[in-house]
C-alpha positions as CSV (number, residue, x, y, z in Angstrom):
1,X,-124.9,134.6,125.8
2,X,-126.0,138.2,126.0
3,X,-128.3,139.6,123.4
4,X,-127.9,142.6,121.4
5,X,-130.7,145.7,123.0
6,X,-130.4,147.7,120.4
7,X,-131.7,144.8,117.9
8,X,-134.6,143.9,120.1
9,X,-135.8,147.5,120.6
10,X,-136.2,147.1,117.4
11,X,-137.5,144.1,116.7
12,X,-139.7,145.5,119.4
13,X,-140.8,148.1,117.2
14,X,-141.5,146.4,114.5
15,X,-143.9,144.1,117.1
16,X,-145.5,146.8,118.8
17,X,-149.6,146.5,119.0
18,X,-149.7,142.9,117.2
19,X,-151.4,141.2,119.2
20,X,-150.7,138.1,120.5
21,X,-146.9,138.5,120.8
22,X,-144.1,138.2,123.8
23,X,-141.0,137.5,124.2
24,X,-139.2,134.7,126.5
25,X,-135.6,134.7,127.3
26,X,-134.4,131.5,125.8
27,X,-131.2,129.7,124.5
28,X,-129.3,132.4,126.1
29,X,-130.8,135.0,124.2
30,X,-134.5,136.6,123.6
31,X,-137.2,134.7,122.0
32,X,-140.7,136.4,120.5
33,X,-143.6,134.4,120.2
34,X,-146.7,134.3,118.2
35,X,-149.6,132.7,119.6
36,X,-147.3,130.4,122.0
37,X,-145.2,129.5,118.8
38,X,-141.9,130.9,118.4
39,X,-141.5,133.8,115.4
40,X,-137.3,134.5,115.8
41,X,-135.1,135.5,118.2
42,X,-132.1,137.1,119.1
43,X,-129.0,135.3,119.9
44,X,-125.5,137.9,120.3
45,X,-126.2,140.4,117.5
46,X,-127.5,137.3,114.9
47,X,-131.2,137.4,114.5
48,X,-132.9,133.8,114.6
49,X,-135.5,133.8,111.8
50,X,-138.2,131.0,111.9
51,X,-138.8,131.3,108.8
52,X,-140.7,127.4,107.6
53,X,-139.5,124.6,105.3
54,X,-141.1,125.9,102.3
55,X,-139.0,129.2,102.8
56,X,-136.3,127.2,104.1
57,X,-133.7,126.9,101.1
58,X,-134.7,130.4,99.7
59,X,-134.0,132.1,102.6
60,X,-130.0,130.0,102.5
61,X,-129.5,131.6,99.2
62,X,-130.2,134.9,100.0
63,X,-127.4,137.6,101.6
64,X,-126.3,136.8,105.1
65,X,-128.7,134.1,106.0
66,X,-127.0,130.8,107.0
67,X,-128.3,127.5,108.6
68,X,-129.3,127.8,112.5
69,X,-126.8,125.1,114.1
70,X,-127.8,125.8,116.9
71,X,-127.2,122.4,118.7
72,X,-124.6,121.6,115.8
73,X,-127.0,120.0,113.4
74,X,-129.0,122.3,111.4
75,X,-132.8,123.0,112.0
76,X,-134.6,123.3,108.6
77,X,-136.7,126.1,108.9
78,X,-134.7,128.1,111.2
79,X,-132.0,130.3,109.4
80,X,-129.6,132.8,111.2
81,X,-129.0,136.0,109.7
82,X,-125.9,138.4,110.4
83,X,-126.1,141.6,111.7
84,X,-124.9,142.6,108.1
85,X,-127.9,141.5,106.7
86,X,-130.4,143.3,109.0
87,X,-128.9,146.6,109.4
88,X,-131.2,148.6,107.6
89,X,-134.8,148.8,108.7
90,X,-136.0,147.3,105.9
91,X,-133.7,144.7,105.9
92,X,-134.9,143.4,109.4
93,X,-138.7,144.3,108.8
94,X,-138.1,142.1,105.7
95,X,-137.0,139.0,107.7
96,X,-139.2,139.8,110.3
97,X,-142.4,139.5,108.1
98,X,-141.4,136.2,106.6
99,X,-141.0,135.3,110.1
100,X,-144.6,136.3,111.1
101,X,-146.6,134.7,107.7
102,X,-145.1,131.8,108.7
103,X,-146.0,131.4,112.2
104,X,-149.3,132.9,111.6
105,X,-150.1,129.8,109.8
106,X,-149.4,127.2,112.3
107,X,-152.6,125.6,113.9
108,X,-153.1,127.3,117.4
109,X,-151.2,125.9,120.1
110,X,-153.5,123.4,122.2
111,X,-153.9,124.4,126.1
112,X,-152.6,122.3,128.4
């Protein structure tokens, strides 16, 4: 599955100058990390939000966001929002920040 360019230049954008950030091209689409630990992703035009199990069942209720079934089971944690639900700026940056407190305070990945 292709991934939608215009949606990663701008999650691009929003990513610019953080440090420790990269992307990965993964489940068919484009991953970004944090530290080694993966933020969110693009998957078609759907943005993949890793967004933690605290946030987990807010993030269901709000507009657009649904459960990531990914491998047909949902991943708590993980929700997939509609390109509806990210089309403004905003919108995106929104998820994307939620995205980035969350990985931010994972425990550094261990070398090796």
């Amino acid at each position: 599955m292709a991934y939608d360019e215009g949606l990663a230049e701008r999650v691009n954008d929003y990513f610019h100058g953080r440090p420790g950030f990269t992307t990965r091209r993964m489940f068919g689409g484009l991953c970004y990390m944090l530290n080694g630990h993966m933020c969110c992703g693009i998957l078609g035009d759907t943005l993949m939000a890793r967004v933690g199990p605290d946030q987990y069942a807010a993030c269901l209720q709000l507009p657009f966001a649904r459960e990531m079934d990914f491998t047909g089971r949902a991943l708590t944690g993980f929700v997939y929002v509609a390109p509806e639900g990210i089309a403004e700026d905003a919108e995106l940056d929104a998820w994307l920040a939620r995205c980035e407190t969350f990985v931010a305070s994972l425990p550094p990945k261990s070398a090796g």
